[in-house]
KEKOL-119467 format. One record per residue (C-alpha): x, y, z. Coordinates in pm, whole numbers, plus 50000, padded with zeros to 5 digits. Example, Ala and Ser with C-alpha at 12.3 -4.5 7.8 and 13.67 -1.06 7.14 Angstrom:
<nodes>
512304955050780 513674989450714 
</nodes>
This chain:
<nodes>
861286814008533 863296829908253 864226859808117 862646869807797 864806858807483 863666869507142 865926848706983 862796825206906 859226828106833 856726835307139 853586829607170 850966856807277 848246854307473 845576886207473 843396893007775 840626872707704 842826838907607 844776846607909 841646845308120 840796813807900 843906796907997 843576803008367 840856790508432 841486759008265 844586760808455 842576765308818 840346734108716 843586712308678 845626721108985 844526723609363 842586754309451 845356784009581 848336764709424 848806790509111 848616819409322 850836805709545 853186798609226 853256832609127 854026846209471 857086821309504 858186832209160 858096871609249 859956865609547 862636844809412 862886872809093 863006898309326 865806885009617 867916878609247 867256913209133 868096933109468 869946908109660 871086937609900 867806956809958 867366972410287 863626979310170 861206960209958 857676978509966 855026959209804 852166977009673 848896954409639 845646966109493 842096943309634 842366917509306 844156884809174 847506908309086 847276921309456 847246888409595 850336877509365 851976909009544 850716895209958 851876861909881 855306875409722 855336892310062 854416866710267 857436843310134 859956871110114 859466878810498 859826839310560 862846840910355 863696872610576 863276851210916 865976829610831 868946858010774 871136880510970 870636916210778 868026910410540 865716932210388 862256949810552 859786940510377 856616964610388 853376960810210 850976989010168 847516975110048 845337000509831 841597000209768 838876990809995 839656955810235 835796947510236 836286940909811 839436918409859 839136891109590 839236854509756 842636851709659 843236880509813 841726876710129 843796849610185 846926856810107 846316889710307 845926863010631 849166844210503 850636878210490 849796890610837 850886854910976 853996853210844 854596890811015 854646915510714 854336948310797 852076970910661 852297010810618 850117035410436 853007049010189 856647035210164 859617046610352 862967065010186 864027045609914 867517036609739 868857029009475 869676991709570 866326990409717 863126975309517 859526983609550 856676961609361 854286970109153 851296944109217 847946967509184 846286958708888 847056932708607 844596917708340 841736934508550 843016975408416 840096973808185 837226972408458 838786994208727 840167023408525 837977053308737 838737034409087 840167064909319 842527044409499 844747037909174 846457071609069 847477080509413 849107042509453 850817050309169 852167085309253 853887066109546 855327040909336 856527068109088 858267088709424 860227054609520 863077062909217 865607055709283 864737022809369 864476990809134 860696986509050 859306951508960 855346952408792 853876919308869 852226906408541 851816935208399 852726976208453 849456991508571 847427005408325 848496991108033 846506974307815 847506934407780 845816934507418 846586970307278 850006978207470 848357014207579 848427029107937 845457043708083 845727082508158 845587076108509 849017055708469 850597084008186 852697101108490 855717086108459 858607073108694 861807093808619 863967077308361 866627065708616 864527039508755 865047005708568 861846989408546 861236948708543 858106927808475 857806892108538 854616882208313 852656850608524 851126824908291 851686839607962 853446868407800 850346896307681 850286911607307 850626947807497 853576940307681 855456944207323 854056971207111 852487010707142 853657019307561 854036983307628 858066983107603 858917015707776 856377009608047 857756969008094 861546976508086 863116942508101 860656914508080 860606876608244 858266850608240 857016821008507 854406802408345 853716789308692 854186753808580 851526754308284 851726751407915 849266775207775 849346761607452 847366729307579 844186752307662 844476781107384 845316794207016 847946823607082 846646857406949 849856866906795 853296857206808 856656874206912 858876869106585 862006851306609 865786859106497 865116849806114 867106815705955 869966826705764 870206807505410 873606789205328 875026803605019 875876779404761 879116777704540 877306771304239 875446803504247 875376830804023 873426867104058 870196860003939 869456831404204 869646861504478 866976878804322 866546912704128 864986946304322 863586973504178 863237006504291 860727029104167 860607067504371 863347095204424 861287126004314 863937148304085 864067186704251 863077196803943 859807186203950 858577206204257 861467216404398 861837191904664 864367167904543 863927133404740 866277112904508 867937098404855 864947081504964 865077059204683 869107055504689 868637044005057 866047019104931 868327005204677 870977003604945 869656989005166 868576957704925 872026957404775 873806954305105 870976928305218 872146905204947 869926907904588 871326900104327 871066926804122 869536964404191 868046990703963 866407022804092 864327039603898 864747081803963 860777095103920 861177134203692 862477152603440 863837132103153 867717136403154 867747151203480 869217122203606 872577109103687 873747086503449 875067063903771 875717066104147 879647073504157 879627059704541 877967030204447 878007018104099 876656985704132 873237006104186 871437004403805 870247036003740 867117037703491 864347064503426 860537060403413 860017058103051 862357021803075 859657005103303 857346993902952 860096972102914 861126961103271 860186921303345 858246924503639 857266889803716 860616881403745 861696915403953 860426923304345 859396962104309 859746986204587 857617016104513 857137049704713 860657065404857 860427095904808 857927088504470 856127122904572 853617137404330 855537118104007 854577079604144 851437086804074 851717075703713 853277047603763 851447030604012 848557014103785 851237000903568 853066986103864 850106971204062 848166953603733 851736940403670 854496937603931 854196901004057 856126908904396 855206946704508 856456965904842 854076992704875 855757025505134 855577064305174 854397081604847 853117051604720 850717044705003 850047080805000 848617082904684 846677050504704 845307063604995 843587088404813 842857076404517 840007054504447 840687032904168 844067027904256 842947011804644 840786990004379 843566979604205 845286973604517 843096952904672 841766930104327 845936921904318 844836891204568 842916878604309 845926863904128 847806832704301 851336849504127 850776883904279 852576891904661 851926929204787 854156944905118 852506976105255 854576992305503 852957024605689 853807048405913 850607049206173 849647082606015 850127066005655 847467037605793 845347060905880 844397073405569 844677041605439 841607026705634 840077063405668 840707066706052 842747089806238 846347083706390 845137079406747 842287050606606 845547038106455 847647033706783 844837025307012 844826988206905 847826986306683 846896944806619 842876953306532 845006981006263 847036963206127 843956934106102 842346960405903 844816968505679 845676932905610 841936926105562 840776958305348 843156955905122 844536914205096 847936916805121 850426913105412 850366943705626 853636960705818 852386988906088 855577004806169 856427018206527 856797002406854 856166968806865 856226973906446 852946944706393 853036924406082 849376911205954 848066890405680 844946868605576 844936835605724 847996840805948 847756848206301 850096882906337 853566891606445 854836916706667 858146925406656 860676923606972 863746943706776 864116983006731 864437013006954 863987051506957 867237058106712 865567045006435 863167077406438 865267097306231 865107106505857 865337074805600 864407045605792 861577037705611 863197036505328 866317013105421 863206989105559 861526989105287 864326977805030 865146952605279 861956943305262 862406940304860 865446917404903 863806894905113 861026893104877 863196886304596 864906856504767 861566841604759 860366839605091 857086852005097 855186885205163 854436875605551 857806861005615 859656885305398 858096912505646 858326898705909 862146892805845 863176926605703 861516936806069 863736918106239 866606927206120 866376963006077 865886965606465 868336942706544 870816963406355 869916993906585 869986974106917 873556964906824 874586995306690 877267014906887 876397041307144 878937060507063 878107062306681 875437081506488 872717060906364 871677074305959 869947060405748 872587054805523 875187038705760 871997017105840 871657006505489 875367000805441 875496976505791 872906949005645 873916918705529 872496890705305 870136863405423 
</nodes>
């Protein structure tokens, strides 16, 4: 058993390869031995993560993820027999006995024989003690209207402030899509830290849409099996991304060049959104391209001839791009591009060879047509790369849906996207999941709730740029911008504001 380390890739395993792999699993090991496993492995998680518990309640729904709970009980009250002091351990079991699985039913006997107690609803509980979630697992799909389930999970919600341990999974959510069921939406109060030690394999949901706030810290027991012997994983948990040595003998033009096309002038609607595109060309200077030029979208002349706080930023205007190379240039397109991107777009998708598609850009695509033709025939040339990175509500009206189709099943969206339009897709958000043809999808570990402020976008996508210009390509460009733009917010101080700009400006090269 180990805690969950994203500093490497991880395999996922969705519902039905989980299932898959267990069984194949129960063929090649005596019958009761992985059950067994997984109760061992709760019970040794939980004694390490409230070694002075005066109360462990156990709450065990009638299935395979109530059993896991009984036999956690059953070997934390043997454990219990041999100290001075130790913890009560209490198990209240939920649903109707006569529909016990046979797992169940017999770790329920192991239970009663070792001398658990059981109790209809938990006793006062601390803040040093821990109460375990073991009601429903993979099995959330086919008992979501069983009346037993909301009320067992009122009680675990009124044990804060204890520690609370899920067993496989929180229940309710959804091991493919990462989205609780409305009878699990009530939520514990934010003071009680939240574990879950995933049995087997580690689940797609676990890591995107609820999946992270309703996990809290994650672990893993693969109960002694290697999944990958029986199975294809689903999708993968990206890694920490390989940082390149830099060479002496290098000069500006082996780092790559970026392009920035967007930052609306005021004067052309009066809604000036020049910043987006400064943050964009920021954030792909500070991430190490060689050289940067943003081109301001407007008025002619109503431009700054260059940015005084950062004049290595190359300023140009729209009526230079004729003459820009771009096969030799990675274009981001769409900061703050607002109604004036529009023009440029068919220009920039018939000839950009390395294209990050965001905001505006997307927008305007979106609703337009010839340009989603254009978009999508780009795959049709070996030389061309395309990035898009939405917002959920931006890939929405991308693949005509709505924003709650979107975030049902973040991985089938992002599938879409990929799909629809043949390019490498980036659905921002929790869990932020990358997609492209022929490439089984990512799903980022790194970010957190301070990112959701103005600007973001914007420093991701011109990281996004940089890494395209280094020549990685469009999947692993994505899916290392991703990386690193969260991991720069889970490291940033708690005591400091997190902008957009100081975002940009705390990058660093490859």
């Amino acid at each position: 058993m180990h805690r969950t380390s994203f500093a490497h890739p991880l395999p996922l395993f969705g519902i039905g390869t989980s299932r898959r792999v267990e069984r194949a699993a129960l063929s090649a090991v005596p019958s009761g031995t992985l059950v067994r496993r997984a109760g061992s492995a709760i019970a040794r998680l939980a004694s390490a993560l409230a070694p002075h518990a005066r109360t462990v309640w156990i709450a065990c729904g009638p299935g395979n993820n109530g059993a896991d709970g009984l036999e956690a009980a059953a070997a934390l009250q043997t454990a219990v027999l041999r100290q001075v002091g130790a913890a009560h351990i209490l198990v209240s079991l939920f649903g109707p006995e006569d529909r016990l699985s046979p797992d169940a039913r017999l770790a329920l006997d192991r239970a009663r024989t070792a001398g658990v107690r059981f109790a209809d609803a938990p006793p006062e509980m601390t803040a040093q003690d821990l109460c375990i979630d073991a009601l429903l697992g993979l099995g959330a799909r086919t008992t979501p209207g069983a009346d037993w389930v909301a009320p067992a999970l009122a009680q675990l919600d009124a044990c804060a402030p204890a520690l609370r341990l899920a067993v496989d999974l929180p229940t309710g959510l959804d091991a493919d899509t990462g989205v609780l069921a409305a009878f699990a939406r009530a939520r514990a109060p934010a003071a009680q830290q939240r574990h879950t030690l995933s049995l087997l394999t580690h689940k797609p949901g676990l890591f995107t849409a609820d999946g992270r706030d309703a996990a809290g810290m994650l672990w893993l027991d693969d109960l002694g099996i290697d999944p990958a012997l029986f199975a294809t994983p689903d999708a993968w948990l990206t890694g920490r991304p390989r940082r390149r040595a830099m060479l002496h003998a290098s000069h500006k033009g082996v780092h790559g060049d970026v392009l920035v096309v967007g930052g609306e002038h005021i004067d052309s609607r009066g809604q000036g959104m020049t910043g987006a595109a400064i943050l964009a060309g920021t954030a792909a200077l500070h991430a190490g391209a060689g050289r940067v030029l943003v081109c301001l979208l407007g008025p002619q002349g109503s431009s700054p001839a260059f940015d005084a706080m950062q004049p290595e930023l190359m300023l140009r205007t729209s009526d230079t791009l004729a003459a820009t190379d771009l096969a030799r240039t990675a274009v981001v397109c769409g900061c703050g591009g607002g109604k004036e991107v529009v023009p440029q777009l068919p220009h920039l998708l018939g000839e950009a060879s390395r294209l990050v598609l965001d905001a505006d850009a997307l927008n305007a695509i979106a609703a337009n047509r010839a340009l989603r033709e254009m978009l999508e025939n780009r795959a049709a040339c070996a030389d061309r790369h395309t990035i898009l990175t939405p917002h959920p509500l931006e890939a929405a009206r991308l693949l005509d849906r709505d924003t709650a189709t979107i975030q049902a099943d973040r991985l089938a969206a992002a599938h879409a996207l990929a799909t629809r339009y043949r390019c490498t897709a980036v659905l921002k958000g929790s869990g932020t999941v990358v997609s492209a043809p022929g490439q089984i999808p990512s799903v980022n570990p790194t970010g957190n709730g301070r990112l959701a402020t103005a600007g973001t976008g914007d420093v991701l996508a011109g990281l996004a740029g940089a890494r395209l210009a280094s020549g990685l390509s469009a999947f692993d460009a994505a899916t290392a911008a991703v990386y690193e733009h969260g991991d720069l917010a889970d490291r940033w101080p708690a005591d400091r504001a997190l902008t957009a700009s100081a975002l940009a400006r705390g990058l660093r090269p490859a």
